[in-house]
C-alpha positions as CSV (number, residue, x, y, z in Angstrom):
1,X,0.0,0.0,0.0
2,X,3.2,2.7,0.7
3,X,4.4,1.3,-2.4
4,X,1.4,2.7,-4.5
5,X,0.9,5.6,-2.4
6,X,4.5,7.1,-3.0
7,X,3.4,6.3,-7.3
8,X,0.7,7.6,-6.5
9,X,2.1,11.1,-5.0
10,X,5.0,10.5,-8.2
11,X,2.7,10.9,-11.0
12,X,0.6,13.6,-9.2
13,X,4.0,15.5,-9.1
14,X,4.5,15.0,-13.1
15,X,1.7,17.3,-14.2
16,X,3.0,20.1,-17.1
17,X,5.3,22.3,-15.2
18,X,6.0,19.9,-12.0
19,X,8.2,17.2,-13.3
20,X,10.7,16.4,-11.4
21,X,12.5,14.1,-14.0
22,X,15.7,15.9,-15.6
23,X,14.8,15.9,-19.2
24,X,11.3,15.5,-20.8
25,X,11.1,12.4,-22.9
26,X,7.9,12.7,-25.3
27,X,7.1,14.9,-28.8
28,X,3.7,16.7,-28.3
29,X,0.9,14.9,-29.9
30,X,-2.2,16.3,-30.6
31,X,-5.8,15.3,-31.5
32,X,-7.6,15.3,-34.9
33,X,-9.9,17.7,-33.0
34,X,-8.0,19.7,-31.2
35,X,-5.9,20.9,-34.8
36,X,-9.3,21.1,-36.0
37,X,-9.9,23.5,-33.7
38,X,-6.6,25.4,-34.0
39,X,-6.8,25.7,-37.5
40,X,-9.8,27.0,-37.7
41,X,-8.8,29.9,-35.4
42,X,-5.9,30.0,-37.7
43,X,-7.9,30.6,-40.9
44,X,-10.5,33.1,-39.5
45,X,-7.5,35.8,-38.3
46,X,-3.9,34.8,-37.6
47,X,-3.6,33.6,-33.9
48,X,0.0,33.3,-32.8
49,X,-0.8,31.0,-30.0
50,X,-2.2,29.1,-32.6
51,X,-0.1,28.8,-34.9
52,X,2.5,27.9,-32.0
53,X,0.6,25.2,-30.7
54,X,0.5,23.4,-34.2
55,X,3.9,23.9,-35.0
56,X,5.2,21.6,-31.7
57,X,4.4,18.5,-33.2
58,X,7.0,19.0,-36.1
59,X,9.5,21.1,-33.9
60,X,12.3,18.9,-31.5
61,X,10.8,19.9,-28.2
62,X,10.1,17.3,-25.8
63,X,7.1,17.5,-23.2
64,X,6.2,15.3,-20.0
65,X,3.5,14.5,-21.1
66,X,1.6,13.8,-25.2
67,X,-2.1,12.9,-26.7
68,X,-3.6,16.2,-26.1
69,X,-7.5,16.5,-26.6
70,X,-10.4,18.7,-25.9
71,X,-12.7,18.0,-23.2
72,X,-16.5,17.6,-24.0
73,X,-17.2,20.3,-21.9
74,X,-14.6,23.0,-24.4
75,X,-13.3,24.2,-21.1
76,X,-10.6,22.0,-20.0
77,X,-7.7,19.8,-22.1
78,X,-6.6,16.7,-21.5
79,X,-3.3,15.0,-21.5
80,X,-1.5,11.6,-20.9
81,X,2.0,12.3,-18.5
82,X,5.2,10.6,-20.0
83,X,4.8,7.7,-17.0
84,X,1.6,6.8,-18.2
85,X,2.1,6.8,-21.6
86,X,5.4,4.6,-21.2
87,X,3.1,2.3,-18.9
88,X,0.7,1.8,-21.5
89,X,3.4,0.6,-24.4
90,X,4.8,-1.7,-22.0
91,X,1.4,-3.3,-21.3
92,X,0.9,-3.1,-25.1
93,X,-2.2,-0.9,-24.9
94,X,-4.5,-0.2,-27.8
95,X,-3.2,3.5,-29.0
96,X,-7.2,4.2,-28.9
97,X,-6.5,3.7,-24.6
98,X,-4.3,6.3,-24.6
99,X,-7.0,8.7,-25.3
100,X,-9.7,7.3,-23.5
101,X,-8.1,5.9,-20.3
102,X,-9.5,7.7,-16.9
103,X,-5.8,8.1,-16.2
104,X,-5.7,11.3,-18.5
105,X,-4.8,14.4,-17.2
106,X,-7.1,17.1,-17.0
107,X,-6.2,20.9,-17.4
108,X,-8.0,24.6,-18.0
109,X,-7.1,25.4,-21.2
110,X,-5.7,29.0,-20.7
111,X,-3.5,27.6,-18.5
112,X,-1.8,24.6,-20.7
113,X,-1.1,27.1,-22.8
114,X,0.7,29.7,-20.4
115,X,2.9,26.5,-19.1
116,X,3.8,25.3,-22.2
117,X,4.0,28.3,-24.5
118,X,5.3,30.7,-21.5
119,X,6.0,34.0,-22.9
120,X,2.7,35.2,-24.1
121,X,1.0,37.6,-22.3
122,X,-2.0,37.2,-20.2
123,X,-4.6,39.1,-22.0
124,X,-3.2,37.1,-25.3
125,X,-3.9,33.7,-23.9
126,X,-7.6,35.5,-22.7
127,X,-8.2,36.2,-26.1
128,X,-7.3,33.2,-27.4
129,X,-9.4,30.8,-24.9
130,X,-11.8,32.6,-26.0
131,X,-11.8,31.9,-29.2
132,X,-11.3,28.6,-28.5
133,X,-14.3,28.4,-26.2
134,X,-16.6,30.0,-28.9
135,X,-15.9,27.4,-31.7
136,X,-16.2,24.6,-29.3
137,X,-19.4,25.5,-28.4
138,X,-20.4,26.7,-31.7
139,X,-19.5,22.8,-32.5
140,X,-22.1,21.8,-30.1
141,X,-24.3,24.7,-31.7
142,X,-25.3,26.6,-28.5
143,X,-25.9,30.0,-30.5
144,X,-28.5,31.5,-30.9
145,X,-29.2,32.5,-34.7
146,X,-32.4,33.7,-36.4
147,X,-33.2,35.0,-39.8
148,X,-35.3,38.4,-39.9
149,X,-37.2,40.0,-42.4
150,X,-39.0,43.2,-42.9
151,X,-39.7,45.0,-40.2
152,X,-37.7,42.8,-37.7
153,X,-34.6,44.3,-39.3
154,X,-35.8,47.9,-38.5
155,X,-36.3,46.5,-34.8
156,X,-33.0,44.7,-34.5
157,X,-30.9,48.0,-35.9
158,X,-31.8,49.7,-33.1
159,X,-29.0,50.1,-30.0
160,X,-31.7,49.7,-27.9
161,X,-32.1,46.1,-28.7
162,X,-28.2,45.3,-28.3
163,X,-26.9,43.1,-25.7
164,X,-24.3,46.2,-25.3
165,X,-22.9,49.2,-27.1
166,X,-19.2,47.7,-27.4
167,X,-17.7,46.4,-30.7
168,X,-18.4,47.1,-34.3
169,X,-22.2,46.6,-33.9
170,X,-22.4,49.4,-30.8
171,X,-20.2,51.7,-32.8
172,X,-22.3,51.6,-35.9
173,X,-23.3,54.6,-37.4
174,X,-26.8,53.6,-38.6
175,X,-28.3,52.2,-34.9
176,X,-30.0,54.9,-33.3
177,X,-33.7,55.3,-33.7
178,X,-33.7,57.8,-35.7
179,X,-32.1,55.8,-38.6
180,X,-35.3,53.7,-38.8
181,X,-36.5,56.0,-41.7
182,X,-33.4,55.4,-43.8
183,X,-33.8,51.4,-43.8
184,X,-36.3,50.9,-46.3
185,X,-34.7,49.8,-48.6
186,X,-33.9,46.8,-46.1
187,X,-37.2,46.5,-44.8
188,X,-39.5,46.6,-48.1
189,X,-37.4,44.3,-50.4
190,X,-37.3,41.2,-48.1
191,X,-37.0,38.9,-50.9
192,X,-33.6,39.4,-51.4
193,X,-32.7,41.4,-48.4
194,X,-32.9,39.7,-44.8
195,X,-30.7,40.1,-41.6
196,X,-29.0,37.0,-39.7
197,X,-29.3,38.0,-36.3
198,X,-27.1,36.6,-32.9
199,X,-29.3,36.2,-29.8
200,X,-27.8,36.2,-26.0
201,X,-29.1,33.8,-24.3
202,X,-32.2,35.1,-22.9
203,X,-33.0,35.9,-26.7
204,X,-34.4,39.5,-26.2
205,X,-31.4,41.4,-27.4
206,X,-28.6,40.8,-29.8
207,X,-25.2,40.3,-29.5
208,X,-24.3,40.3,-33.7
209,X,-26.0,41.2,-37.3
210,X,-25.0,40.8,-40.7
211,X,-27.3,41.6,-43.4
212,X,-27.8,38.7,-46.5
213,X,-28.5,39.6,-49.8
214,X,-29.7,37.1,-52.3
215,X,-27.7,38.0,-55.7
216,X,-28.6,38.1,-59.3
217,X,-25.3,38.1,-59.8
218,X,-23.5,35.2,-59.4
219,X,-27.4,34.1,-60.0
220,X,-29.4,32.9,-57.2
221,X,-26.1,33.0,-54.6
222,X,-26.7,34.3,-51.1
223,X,-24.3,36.6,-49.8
224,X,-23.5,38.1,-45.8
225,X,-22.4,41.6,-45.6
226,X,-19.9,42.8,-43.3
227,X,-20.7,41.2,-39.8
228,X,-21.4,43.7,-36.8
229,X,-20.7,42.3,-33.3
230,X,-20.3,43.2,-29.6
231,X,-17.6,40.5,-29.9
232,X,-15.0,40.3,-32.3
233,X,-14.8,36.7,-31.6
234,X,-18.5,36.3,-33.0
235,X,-17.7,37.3,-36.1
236,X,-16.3,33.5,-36.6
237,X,-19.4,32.4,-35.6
238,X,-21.4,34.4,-38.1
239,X,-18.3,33.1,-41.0
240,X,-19.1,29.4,-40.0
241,X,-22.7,29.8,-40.2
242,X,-22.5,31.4,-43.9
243,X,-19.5,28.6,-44.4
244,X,-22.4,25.7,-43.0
245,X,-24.8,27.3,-45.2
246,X,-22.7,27.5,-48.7
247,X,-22.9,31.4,-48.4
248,X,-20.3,34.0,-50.0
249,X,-18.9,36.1,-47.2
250,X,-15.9,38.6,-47.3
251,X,-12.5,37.8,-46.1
252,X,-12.4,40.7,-43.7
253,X,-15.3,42.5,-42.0
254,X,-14.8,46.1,-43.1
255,X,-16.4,48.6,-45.3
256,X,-15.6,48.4,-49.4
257,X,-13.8,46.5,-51.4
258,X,-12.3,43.1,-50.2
259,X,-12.0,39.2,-50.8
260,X,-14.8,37.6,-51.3
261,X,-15.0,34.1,-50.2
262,X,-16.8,31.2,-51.6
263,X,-17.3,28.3,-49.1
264,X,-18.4,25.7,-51.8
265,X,-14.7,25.6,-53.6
266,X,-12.6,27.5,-50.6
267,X,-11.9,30.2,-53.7
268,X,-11.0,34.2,-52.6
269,X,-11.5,36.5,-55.2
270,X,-13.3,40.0,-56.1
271,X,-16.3,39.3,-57.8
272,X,-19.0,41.7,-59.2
273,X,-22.1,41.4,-57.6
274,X,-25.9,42.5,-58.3
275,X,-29.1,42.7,-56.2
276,X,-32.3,43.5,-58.3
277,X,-34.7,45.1,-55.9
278,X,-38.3,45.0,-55.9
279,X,-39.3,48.1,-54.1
280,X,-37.3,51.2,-54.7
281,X,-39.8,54.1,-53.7
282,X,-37.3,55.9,-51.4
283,X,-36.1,59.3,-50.7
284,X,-33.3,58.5,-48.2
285,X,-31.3,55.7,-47.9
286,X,-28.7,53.3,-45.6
287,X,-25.3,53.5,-45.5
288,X,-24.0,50.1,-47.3
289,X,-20.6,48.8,-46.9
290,X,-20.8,47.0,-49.7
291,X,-23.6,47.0,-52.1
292,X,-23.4,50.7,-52.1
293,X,-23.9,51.3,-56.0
294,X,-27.2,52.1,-56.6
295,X,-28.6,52.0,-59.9
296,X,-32.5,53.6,-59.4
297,X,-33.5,53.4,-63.1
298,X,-32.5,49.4,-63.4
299,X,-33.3,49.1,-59.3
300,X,-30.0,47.3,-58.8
301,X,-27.3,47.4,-55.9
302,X,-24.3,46.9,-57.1
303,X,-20.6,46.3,-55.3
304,X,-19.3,47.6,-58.5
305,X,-19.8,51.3,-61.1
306,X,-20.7,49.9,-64.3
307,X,-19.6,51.8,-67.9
308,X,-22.7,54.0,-68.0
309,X,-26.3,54.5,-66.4
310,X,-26.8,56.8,-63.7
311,X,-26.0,56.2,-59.8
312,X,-26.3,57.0,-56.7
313,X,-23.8,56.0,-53.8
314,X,-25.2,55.5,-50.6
315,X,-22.5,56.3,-48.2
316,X,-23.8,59.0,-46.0
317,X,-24.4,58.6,-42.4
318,X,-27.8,60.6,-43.0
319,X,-30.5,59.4,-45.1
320,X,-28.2,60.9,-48.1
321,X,-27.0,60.0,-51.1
322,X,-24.5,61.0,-54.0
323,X,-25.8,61.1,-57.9
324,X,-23.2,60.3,-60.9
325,X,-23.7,60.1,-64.1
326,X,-22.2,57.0,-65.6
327,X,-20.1,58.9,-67.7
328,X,-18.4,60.7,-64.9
329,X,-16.9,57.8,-63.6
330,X,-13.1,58.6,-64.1
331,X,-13.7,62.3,-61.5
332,X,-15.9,60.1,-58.7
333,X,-14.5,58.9,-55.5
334,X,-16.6,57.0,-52.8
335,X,-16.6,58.3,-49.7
336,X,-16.0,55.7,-46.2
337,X,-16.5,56.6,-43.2
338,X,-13.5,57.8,-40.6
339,X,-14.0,56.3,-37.6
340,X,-11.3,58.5,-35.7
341,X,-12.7,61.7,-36.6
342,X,-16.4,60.9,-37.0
343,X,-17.1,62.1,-40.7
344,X,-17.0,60.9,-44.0
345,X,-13.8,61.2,-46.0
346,X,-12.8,60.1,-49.8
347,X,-11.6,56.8,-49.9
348,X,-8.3,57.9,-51.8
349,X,-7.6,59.8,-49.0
350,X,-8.2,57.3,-46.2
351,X,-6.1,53.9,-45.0
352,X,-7.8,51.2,-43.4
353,X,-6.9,50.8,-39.8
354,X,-6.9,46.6,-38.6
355,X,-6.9,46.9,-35.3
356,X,-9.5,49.6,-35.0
357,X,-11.6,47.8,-37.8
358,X,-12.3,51.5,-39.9
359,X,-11.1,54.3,-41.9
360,X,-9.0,57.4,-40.9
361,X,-7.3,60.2,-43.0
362,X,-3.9,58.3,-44.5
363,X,-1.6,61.7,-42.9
364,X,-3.0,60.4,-39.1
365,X,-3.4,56.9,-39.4
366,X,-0.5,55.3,-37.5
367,X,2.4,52.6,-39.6
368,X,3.0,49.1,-38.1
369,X,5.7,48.0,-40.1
370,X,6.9,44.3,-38.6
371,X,3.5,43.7,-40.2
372,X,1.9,46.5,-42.6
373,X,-0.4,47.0,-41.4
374,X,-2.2,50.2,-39.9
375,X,-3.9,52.1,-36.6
376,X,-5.7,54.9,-35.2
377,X,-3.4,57.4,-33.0
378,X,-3.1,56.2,-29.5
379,X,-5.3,53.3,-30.5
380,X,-5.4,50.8,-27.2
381,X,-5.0,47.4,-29.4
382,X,-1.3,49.4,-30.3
383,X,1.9,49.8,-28.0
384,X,4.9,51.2,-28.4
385,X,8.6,50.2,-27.8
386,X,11.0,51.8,-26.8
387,X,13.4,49.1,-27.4
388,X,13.2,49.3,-31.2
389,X,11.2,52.5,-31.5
390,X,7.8,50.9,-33.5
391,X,4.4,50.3,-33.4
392,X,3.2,46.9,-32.7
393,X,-0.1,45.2,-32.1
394,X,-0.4,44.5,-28.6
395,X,-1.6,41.2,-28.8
396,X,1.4,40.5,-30.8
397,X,3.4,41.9,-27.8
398,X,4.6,41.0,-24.1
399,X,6.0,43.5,-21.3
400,X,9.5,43.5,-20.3
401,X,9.6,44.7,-16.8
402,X,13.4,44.4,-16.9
403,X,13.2,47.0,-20.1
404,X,10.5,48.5,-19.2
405,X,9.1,48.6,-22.4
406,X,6.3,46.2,-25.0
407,X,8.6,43.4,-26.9
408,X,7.4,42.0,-30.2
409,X,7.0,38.2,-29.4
410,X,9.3,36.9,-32.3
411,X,11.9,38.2,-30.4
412,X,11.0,37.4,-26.2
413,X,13.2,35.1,-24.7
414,X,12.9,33.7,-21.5
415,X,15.6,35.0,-18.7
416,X,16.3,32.4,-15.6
417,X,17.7,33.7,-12.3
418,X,19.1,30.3,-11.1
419,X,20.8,27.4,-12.5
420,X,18.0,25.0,-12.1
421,X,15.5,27.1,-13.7
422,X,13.3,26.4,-10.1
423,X,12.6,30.7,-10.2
424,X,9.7,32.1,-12.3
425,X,11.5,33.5,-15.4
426,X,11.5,37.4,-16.3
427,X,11.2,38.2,-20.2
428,X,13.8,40.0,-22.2
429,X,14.6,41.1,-25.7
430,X,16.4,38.2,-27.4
431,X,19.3,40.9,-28.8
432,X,20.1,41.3,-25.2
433,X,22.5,38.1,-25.5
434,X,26.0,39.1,-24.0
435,X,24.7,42.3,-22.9
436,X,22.9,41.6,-19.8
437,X,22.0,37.8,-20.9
438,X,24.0,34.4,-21.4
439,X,22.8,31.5,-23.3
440,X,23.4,27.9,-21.7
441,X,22.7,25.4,-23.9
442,X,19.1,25.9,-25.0
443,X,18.7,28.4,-22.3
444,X,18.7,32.1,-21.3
445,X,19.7,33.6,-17.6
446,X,21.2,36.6,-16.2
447,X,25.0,37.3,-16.6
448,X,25.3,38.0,-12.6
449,X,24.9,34.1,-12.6
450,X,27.5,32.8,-15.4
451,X,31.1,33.4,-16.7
452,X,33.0,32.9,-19.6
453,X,34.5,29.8,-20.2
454,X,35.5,31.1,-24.0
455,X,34.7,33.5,-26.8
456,X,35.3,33.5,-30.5
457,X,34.7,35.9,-33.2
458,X,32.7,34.1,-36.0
459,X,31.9,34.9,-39.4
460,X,27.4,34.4,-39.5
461,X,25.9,33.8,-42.9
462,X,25.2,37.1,-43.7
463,X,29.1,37.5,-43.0
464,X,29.3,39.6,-40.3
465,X,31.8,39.4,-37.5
466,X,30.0,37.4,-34.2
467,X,31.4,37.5,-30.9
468,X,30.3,33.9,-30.0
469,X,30.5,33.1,-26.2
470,X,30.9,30.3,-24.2
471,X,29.1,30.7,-20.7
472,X,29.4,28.5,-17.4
473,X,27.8,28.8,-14.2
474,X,29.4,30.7,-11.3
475,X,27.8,28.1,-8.7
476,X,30.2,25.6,-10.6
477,X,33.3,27.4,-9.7
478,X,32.5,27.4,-6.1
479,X,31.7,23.9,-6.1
480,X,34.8,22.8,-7.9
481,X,36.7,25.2,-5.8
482,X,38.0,26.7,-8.9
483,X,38.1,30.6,-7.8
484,X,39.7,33.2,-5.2
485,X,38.2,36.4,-3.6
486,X,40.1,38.0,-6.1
487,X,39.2,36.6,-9.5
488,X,35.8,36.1,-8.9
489,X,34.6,39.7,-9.5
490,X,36.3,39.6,-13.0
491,X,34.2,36.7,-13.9
């Protein structure tokens, strides 16, 4: 019985992050669902974490542990520990055991992911649980959707009925009351016009909308608009929906021009597209992020100016609309809305800003250059460092409290303060090797700790001149008695 207690106690010990053995012994192995999972995240907007986590089963790290799954519940993973899994090949176990045995670990996601992949930040590894959380439970279809026509659309545009006035839905510019009288052109054509509405739970407000257009062009194809959530995470929601339901949809939810994407042959293209109305008796009209070419005397929406026929462009914030002649097209330029300075601007003068999904003047929208990528000035998803004076997306970022300053996290390394690695590490900038770091072997810790066994000036690939350094622990030097009073503070 003390014989299996003590195991007992020993495999309790050998959870991620706890095991005592000297070297991990197992590649990472992960479940057809769990990549699943991953790569969908992946392919609805690039998720580091992500992308991370999938690229451990081909990289030469080794883990305590292998066979990682997804709980039922989409709140906790599971895992087999390295003892177990050994266990199980000795007793020539059926591989499907190792993924079903009661001996699996279990583990919150968020934090597998901060043990294993240590140097992202906190609010990163929030947003990406919950991500992960709203595909899983989209897989066990626990939202809320509903088609509207008609009047219902009217009724849903309206702030009042929103779950909340965050996101690209509470920042709309068509959702106080007063923009019911510009929506007829929604409400009276619901033949080819309806709205795909997200419920919360109670299902008396909404948490997402997206407008869905049935096309005469491509012929009879169904098309969502740009998606307008609470959430930014339920915009995947909405793109899996249209994806279940063979819809177009476009690449990125944004005003204007982009990728459309067709679900039935995973194609991303610009197409022209056509709506022919039924009822077009109006005097004012929406703003349309899309479909915002309107031909009266053919009653067609268009995403496109054709060679001739006038139009009108319905891209004011106010009922109003613009009137070309089809000839005129070479002097016309649509106008978008700037969501920084709260008017409409020309879209040859304006730069889409990513991170604050919407427009802005091109003189004050702000660079990110590591990715190209733009922002709004002082925009809160962008930081600054002052390590390499630029602009990065904070969820692309960590802090440094040792620098002080946001690091980019292609280039975070993490900094031990003891030989055994037993201290919570501290984060630095990976160009701080032989400055105020040392790199042991695979690893990174603070200069106070090591010495320099050697150092060599090498030639790199892009031939440059390297100082390459050798380090050794100090603790070794007192052990081997190697050192006097004297020498040591020149180590």
């Amino acid at each position: 019985m003390l014989k299996n207690y003590i195991q007992y106690i020993n495999e309790s010990d050998e959870a991620v992050g706890k095991n005592k053995n000297k070297n991990p012994e197992q590649k990472i192995i992960l479940s057809d669902k769990f990549k699943k999972i991953l790569n969908e995240i992946q392919n609805f907007k690039q998720s580091n974490i992500s992308k991370r986590l999938l690229e451990l089963e081909d990289s030469d790290r080794l883990f305590n542990f292998s066979y990682v799954d997804i709980e039922p519940d989409g709140e906790n993973i599971s895992y087999l520990q390295s003892n177990r899994i050994e266990r199980f090949i000795n007793e020539n176990k059926p591989i499907t055991e190792f993924w079903t045995s009661k001996m699996r670990t279990k583990q919150r996601v968020g934090r597998f992911i901060s043990q294993i992949l240590p140097n992202f930040k906190e609010n990163s590894v929030e947003k990406f649980v919950k991500k992960f959380k709203t595909i899983v439970k989209e897989e066990n279809k626990e939202y809320n959707f509903e088609l509207v026509e008609g009047d219902e659309i009217v009724y849903w545009y309206d702030y009042r009925n929103y779950e909340n006035v965050n996101g690209t839905m509470g920042s709309s510019c068509m959702s106080g009351p007063e923009s019911s009288r510009y929506l007829n052109i929604y409400r009276n054509n619901p033949n080819v016009c309806k709205m795909l509405i997200l419920k919360n739970t109670d299902g008396d407000k909404i948490k997402g909308r997206a407008l869905i257009w049935k096309l005469s062009e491509p012929k009879d194809t169904i098309f969502m608009d740009r998606v307008y959530t609470n959430d930014d995470e339920d915009e995947l929601i909405f793109i899996k929906y249209a994806k279940k339901n063979g819809w177009l949809y476009k690449e990125v939810q944004m005003y204007g021009e982009t990728f459309i994407i067709d679900p039935s042959n995973n194609s991303k293209t610009k197409i022209k597209m056509e709506v022919n109305l039924d009822n077009t008796n109006f005097n004012q009209y929406p703003y349309l992020d899309t479909l915002r070419f309107y031909y009266k005397n053919e009653k067609k929406l268009l995403n496109y100016i054709k060679r001739d026929g006038n139009y009108y462009t319905l891209t004011d914030t106010e009922g109003y609309y613009a009137e070309f002649d089809g000839d005129d097209n070479d002097d016309y330029d649509p106008l978008v809305y700037d969501g920084y300075n709260n008017r409409n601007i020309p879209e040859n003068e304006a730069t889409w800003c990513k991170y604050d999904v919407g427009y802005i003047l091109s003189r004050d929208a702000i660079r990110l250059s590591y990715n190209n990528t733009y922002a709004y000035p002082n925009s809160p998803h962008v930081v600054w460092s002052t390590y390499t004076n630029k602009h990065y997306a904070k969820e692309d970022c960590v802090y440094s409290d040792s620098l002080q300053t946001w690091i980019w996290n292609k280039y975070v390394v993490d900094v031990y303060h003891d030989k055994k690695r037993k201290s919570k590490p501290s984060i630095t900038h990976r160009f701080e090797l032989n400055k105020t770091i040392g790199k042991v072997d695979e690893y990174y810790y603070d200069l106070d700790i090591l010495y320099i066994i050697d150092s060599k000036i090498k030639i790199d690939k892009k031939g440059k001149s390297v100082n390459e350094i050798t380090y050794g622990f100090k603790e070794d030097l007192f052990q081997q008695g190697n050192y006097d009073e004297t020498s040591l503070d020149s180590i």
